[in-house]
Backbone as JSON, one array per atom type, in Angstrom:
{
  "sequence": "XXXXXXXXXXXXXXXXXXXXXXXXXXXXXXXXXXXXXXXXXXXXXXXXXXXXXXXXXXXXXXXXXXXXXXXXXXXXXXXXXXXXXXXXXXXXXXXXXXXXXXXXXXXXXXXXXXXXXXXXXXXXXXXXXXXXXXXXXXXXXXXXXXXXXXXXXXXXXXXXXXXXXXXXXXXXXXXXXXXXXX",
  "N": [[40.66, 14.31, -49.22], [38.53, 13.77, -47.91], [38.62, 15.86, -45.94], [38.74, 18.47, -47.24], [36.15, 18.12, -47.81], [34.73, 18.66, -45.62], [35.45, 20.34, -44.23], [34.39, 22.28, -46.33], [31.81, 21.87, -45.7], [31.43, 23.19, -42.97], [32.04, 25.08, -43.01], [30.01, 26.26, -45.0], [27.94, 25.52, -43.03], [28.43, 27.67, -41.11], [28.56, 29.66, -42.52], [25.27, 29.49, -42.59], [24.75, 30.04, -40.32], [25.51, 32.31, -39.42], [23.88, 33.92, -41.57], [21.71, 33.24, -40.8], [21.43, 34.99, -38.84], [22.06, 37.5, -39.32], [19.76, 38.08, -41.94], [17.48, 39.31, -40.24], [18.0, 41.35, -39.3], [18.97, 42.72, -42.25], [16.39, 42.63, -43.24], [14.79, 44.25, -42.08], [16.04, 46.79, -42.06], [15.58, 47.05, -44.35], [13.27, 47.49, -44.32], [12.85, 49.91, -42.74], [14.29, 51.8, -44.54], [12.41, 51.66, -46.71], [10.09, 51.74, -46.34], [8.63, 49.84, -45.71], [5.65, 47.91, -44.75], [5.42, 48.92, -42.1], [3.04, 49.94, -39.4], [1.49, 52.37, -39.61], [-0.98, 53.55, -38.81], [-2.52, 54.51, -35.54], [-2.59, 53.64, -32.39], [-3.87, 54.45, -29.99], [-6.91, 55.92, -28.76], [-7.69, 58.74, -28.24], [-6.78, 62.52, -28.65], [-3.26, 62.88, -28.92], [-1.12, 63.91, -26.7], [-2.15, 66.23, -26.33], [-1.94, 70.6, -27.34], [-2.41, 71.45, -24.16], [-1.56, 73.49, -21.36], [-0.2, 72.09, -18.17], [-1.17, 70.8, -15.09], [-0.91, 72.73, -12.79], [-0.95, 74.84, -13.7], [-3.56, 75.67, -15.09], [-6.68, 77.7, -14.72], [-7.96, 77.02, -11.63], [-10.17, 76.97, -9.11], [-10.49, 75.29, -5.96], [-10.42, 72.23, -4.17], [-8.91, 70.78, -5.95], [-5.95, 70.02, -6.23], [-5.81, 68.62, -3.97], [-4.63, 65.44, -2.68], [-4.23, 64.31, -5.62], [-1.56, 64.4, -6.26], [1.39, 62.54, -7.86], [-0.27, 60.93, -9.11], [-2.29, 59.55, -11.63], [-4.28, 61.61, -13.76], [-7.73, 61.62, -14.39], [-9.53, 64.15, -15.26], [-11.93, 65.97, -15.99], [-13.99, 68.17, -17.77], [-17.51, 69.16, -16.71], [-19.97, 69.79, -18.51], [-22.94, 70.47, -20.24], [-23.69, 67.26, -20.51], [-23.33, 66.84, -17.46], [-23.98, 65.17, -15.43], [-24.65, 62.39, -16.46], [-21.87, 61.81, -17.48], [-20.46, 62.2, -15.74], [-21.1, 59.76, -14.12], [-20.08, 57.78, -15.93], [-17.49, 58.44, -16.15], [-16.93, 57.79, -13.75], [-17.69, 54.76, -13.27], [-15.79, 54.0, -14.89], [-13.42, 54.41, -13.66], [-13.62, 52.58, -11.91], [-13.75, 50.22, -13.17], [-11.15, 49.52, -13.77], [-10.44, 48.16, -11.56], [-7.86, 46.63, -9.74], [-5.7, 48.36, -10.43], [-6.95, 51.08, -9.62], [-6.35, 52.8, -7.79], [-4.34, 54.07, -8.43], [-5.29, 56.08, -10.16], [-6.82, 59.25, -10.29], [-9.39, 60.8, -10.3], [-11.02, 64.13, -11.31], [-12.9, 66.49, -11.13], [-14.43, 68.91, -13.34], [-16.23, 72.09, -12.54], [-19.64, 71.82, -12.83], [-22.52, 71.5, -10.59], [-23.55, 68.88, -8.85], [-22.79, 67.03, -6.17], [-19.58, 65.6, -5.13], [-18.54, 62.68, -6.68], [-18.05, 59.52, -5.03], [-14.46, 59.55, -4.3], [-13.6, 61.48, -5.83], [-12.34, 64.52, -6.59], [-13.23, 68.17, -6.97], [-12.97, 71.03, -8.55], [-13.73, 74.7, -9.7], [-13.54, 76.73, -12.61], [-11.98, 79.63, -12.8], [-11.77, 81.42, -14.37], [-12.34, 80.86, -17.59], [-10.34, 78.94, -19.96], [-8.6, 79.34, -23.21], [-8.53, 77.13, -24.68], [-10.78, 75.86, -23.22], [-13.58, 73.38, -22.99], [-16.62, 71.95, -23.18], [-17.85, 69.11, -21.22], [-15.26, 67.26, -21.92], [-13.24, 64.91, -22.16], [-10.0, 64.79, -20.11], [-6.85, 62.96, -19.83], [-4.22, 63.09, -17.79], [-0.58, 63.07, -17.05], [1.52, 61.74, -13.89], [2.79, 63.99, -13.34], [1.2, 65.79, -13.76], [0.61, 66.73, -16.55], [-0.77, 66.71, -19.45], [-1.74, 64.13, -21.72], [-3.85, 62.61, -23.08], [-6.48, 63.87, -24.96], [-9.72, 63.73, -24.77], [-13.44, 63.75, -26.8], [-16.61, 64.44, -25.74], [-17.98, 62.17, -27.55], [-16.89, 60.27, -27.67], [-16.28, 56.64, -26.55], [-16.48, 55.13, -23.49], [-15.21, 52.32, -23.31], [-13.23, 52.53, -25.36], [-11.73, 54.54, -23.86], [-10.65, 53.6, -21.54], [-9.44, 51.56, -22.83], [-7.22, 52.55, -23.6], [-6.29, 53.76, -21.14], [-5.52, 51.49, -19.9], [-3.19, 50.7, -20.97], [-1.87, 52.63, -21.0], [-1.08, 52.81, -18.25], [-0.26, 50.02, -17.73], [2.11, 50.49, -19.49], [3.26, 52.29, -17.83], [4.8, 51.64, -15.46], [3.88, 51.44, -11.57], [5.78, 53.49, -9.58], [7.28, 52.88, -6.82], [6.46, 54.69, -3.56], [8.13, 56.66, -1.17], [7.05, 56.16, 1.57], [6.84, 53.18, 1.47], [8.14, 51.19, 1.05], [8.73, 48.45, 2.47], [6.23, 47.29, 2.09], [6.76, 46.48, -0.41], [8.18, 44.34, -0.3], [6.77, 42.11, 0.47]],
  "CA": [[39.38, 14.63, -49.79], [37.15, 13.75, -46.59], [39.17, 17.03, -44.94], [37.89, 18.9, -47.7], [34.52, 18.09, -47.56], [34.24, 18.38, -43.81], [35.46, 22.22, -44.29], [33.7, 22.95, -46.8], [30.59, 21.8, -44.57], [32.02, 23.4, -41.75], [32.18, 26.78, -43.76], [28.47, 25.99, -45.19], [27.1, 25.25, -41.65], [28.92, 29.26, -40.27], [27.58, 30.74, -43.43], [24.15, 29.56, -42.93], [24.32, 30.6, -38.84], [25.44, 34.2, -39.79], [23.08, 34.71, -42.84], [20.48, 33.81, -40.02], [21.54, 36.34, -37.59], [21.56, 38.85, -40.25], [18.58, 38.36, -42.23], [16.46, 39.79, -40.08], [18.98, 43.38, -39.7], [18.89, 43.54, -43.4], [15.05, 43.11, -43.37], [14.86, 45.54, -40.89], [17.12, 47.48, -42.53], [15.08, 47.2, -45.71], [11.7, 48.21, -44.14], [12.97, 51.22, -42.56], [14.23, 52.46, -46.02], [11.33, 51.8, -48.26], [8.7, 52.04, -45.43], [7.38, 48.89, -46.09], [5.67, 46.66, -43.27], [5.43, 49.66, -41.08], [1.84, 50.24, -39.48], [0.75, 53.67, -40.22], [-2.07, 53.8, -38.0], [-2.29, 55.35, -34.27], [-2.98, 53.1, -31.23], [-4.46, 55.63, -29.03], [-8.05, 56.58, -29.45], [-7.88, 60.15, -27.71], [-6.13, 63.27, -28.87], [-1.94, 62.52, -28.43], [-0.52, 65.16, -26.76], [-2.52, 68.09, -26.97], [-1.44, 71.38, -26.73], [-2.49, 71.85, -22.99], [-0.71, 73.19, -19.89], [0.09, 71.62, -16.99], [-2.55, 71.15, -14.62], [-0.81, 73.66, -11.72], [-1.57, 76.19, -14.73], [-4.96, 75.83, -14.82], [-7.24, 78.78, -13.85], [-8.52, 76.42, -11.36], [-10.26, 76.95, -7.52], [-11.3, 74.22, -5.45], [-9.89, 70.95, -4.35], [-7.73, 69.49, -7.34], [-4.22, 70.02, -5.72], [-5.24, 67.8, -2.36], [-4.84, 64.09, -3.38], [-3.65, 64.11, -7.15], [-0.17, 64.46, -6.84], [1.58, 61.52, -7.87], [-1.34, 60.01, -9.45], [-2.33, 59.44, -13.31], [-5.79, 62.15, -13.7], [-8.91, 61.91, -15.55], [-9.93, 65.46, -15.75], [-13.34, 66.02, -16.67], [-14.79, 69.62, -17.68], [-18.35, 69.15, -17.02], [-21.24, 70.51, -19.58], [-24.75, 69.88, -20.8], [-24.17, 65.99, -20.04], [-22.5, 65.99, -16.69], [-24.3, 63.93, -14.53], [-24.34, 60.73, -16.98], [-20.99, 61.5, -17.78], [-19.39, 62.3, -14.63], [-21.27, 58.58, -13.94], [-19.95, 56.97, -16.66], [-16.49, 57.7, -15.47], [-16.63, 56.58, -12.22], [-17.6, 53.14, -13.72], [-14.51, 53.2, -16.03], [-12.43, 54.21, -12.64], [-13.86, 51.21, -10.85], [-13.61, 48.79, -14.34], [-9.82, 49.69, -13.55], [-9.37, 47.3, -10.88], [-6.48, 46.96, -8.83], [-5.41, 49.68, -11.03], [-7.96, 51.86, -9.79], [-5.75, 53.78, -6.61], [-3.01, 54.74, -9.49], [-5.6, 57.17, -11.33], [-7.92, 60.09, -9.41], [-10.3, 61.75, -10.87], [-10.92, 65.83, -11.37], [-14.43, 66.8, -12.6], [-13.82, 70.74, -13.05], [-17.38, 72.37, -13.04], [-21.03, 71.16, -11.86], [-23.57, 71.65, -9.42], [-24.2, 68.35, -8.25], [-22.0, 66.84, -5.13], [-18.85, 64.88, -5.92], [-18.8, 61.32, -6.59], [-16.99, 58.81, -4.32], [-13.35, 59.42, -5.01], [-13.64, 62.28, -7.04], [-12.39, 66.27, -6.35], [-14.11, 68.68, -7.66], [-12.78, 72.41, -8.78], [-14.16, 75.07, -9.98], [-12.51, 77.37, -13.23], [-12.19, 80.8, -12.57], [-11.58, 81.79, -15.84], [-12.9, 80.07, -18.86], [-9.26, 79.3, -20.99], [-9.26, 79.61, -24.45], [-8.98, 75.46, -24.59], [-12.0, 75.21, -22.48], [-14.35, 72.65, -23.68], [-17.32, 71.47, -22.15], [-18.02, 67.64, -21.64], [-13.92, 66.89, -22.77], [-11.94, 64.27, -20.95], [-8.2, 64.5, -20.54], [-5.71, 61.83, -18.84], [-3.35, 63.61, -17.41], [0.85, 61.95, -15.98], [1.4, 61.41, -12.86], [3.17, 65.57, -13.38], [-0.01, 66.78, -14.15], [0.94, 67.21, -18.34], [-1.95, 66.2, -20.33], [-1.37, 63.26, -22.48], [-4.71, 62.17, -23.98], [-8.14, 64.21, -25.29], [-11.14, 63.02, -25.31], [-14.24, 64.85, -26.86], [-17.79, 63.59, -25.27], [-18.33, 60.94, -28.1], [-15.91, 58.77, -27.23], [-16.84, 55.54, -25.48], [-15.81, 54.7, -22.46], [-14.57, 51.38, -23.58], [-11.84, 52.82, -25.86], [-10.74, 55.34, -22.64], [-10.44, 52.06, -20.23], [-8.55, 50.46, -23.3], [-5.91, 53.43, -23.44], [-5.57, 54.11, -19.73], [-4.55, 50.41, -19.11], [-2.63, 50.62, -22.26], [-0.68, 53.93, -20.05], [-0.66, 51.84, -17.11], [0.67, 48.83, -17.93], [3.57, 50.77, -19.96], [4.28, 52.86, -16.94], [4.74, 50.88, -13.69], [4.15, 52.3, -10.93], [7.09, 53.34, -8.71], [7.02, 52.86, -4.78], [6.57, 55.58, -2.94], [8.97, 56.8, 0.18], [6.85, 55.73, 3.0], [5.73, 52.03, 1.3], [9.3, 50.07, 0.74], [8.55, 47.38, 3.51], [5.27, 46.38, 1.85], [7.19, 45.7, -1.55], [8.74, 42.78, -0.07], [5.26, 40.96, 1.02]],
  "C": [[38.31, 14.77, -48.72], [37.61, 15.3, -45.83], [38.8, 18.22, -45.81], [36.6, 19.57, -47.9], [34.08, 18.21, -46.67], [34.51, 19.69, -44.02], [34.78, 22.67, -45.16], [32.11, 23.14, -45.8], [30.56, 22.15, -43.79], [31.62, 24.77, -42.24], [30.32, 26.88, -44.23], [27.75, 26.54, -43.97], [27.19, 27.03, -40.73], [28.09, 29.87, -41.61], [26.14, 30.77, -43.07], [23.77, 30.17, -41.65], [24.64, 32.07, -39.08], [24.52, 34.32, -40.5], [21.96, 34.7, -41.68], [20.37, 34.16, -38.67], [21.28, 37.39, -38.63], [20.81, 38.82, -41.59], [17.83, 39.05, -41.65], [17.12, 41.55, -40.37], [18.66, 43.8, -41.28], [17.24, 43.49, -43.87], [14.55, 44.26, -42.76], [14.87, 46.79, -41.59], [15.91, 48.27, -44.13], [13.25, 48.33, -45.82], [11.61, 49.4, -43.47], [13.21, 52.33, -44.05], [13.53, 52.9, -47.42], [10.37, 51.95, -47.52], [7.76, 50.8, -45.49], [6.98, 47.94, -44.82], [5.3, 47.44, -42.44], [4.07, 50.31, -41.13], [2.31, 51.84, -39.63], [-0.29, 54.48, -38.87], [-2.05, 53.81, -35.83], [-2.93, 53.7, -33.25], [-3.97, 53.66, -30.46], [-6.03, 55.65, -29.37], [-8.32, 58.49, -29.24], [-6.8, 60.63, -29.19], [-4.65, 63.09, -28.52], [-1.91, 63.93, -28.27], [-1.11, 66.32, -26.86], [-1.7, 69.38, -26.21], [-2.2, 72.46, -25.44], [-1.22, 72.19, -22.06], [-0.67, 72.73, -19.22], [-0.8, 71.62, -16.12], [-2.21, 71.92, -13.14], [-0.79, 74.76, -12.65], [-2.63, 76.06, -15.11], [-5.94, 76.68, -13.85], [-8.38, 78.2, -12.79], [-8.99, 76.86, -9.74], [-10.88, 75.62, -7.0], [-10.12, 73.5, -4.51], [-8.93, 70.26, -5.12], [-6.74, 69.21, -6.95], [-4.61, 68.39, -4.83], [-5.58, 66.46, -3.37], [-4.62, 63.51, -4.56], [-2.38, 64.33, -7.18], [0.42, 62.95, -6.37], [0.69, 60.41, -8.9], [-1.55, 60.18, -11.22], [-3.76, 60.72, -12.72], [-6.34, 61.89, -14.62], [-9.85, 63.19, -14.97], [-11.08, 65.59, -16.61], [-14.17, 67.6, -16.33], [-16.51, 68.96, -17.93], [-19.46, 69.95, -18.01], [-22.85, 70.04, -19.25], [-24.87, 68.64, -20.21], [-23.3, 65.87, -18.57], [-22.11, 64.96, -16.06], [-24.03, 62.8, -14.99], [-22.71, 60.85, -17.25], [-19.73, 61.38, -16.79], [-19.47, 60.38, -14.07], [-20.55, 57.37, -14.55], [-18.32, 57.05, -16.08], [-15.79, 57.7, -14.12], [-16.72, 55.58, -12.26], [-16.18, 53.38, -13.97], [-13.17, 53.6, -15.03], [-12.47, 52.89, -11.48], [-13.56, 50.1, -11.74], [-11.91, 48.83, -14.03], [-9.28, 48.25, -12.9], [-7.98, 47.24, -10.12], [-5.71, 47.82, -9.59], [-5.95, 51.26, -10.46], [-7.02, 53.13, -8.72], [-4.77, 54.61, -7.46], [-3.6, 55.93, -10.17], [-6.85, 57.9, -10.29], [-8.31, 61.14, -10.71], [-11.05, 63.2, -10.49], [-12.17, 66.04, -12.15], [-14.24, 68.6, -12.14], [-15.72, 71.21, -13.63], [-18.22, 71.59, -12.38], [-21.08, 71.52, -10.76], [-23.48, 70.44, -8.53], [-22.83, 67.98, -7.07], [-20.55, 66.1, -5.49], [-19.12, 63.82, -5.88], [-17.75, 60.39, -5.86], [-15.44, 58.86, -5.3], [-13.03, 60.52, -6.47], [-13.3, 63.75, -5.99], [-13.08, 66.91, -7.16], [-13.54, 70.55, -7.58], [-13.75, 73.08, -9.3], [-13.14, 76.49, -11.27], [-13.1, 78.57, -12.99], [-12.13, 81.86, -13.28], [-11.65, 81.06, -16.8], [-11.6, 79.81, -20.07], [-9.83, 79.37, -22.09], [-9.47, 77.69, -25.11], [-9.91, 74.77, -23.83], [-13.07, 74.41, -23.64], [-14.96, 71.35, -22.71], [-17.41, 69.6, -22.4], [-16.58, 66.87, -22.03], [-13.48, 65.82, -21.8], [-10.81, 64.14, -21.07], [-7.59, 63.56, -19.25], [-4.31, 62.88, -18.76], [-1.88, 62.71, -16.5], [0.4, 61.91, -14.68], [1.89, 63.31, -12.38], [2.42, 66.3, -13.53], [-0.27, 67.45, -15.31], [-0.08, 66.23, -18.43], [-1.07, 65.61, -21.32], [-2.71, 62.65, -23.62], [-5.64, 62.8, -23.87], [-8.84, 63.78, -25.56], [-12.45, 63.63, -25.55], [-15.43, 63.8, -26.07], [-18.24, 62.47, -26.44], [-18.06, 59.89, -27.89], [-16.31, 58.05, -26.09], [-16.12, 54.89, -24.51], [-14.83, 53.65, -22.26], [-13.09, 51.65, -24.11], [-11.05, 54.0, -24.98], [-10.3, 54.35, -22.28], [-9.19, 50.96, -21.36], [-6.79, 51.63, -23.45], [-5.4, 53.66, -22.23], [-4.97, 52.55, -19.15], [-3.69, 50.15, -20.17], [-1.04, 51.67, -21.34], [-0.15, 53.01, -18.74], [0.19, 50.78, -17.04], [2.22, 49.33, -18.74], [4.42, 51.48, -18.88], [4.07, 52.55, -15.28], [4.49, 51.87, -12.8], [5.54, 52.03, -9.69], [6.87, 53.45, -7.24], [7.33, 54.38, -3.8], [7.63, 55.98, -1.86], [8.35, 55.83, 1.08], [6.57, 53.4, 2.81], [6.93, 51.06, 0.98], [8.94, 48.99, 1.35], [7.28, 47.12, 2.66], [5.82, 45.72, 0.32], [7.37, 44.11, -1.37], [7.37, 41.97, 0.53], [4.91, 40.45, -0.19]]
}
């Protein structure tokens, strides 16, 4: 009778360690099928993805090439507001922080001089996705990943670009192996 009762408890004790391995699978399971549980709502604050080209297809003259390859961009067509806005993100490239060498900034357009750490093109043709005042984050490939129209506050750029950052490490260059190890 005690040999019994010791297997049955034995059998109990495996049932209850499987059911809670697979509880969660068949919750899982359950909330993929009925949709339930599953946010809805975007992370991002920009535009995902827009449909831009590449930024070595850009009817662009100037500067942009030297110093951006490799690098994340913030791409900025200047307008009406440049000055405060070209200002505003050079803050939100300095709020970066030891982040800040990973992302160069492209102001395409304007008069005035560049700003520390900034190139400066000029378009030579107006595309048909031109749009003044816009900011786009561009890979490290130069594909546009996030739009931003001039409303948007600087705060929710700075919370998406370390949002990009932190998901995509950066990788060590050729010449820089020996400082990894320090």
């Amino acid at each position: 009778m005690r040999q019994t009762s010791r297997a049955r408890a034995s059998r109990l004790k495996v049932l209850a360690l499987l059911s809670l391995f697979a509880l969660p699978l068949l919750v899982a399971w359950a909330m993929v099928t009925w949709r339930v549980g599953i946010p809805e709502q975007r992370t991002a604050h920009g535009d995902l993805a827009p449909d831009l080209p590449a930024l070595a297809a850009w009817p662009l003259e100037g500067e942009h090439a030297a110093g951006l390859g490799g690098d994340w961009v913030l791409a900025f067509d200047c307008g009406d507001q440049c000055a405060a806005l070209a200002d505003q993100w050079w803050r939100l490239h300095r709020a970066l922080g030891r982040e800040a060498p990973r992302v160069s900034r492209l102001r395409v357009g304007g008069e005035a001089s560049a700003l520390p750490g900034e190139a400066v093109a000029h378009w030579t043709e107006h595309p048909a996705w031109h749009a003044p005042d816009h900011l786009w984050v561009l890979d490290p490939r130069g594909v546009p990943v996030l739009a931003y129209g001039p409303e948007v506050s600087a705060r929710d750029v700075l919370d998406d670009l370390n949002r990009l950052l932190r998901m995509n490490p950066e990788v060590l260059r050729r010449d820089e192996p020996r400082l990894a190890g320090r």
